[in-house]
Phi, psi and omega in degrees: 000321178276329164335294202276341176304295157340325185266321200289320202229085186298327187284000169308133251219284180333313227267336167275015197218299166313311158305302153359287159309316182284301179332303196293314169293340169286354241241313180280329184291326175282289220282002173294316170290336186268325169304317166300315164321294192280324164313346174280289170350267192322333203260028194111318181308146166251201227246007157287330169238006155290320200297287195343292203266021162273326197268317167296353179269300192301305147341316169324281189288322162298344172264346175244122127240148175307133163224071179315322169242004214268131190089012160310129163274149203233146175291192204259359170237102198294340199257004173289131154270353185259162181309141164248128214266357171270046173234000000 
């Protein structure tokens, strides 16, 4: 949603303060399961049962990582620095 807010309107305030928000909160929400992981640790549990939720706060954070750009239209040779002139 701020994405597309953010293309429509660059100048917008709202629309980086919302992408924010959302970044930060998926950001806590993945390493909040790998914290839960190491607290099972900590209180004993062994470690068939930390690696899960270790391995899903990271799976998490690579699948929630900031995306900003993602639906950018790209020329048609992405390593061009110049303009693309066949359209």
């Amino acid at each position: 949603m701020a994405n597309e807010e953010l293309r429509r309107d660059p100048q917008n305030e709202k629309g980086p303060s919302r992408w924010r928000l959302a970044t930060v909160l998926s950001m806590v929400l993945a390493m909040s399961i790998g914290v839960y992981g190491f607290m099972l640790r900590m209180m004993g549990y062994g470690r068939t049962v930390e690696w899960p939720f270790f391995l899903v706060s990271v799976a998490l954070l690579l699948l929630w990582r900031p995306h900003l750009d993602e639906g950018a239209s790209s020329p048609a040779n992405p390593f061009s620095i110049q303009p693309d002139t066949q359209s």
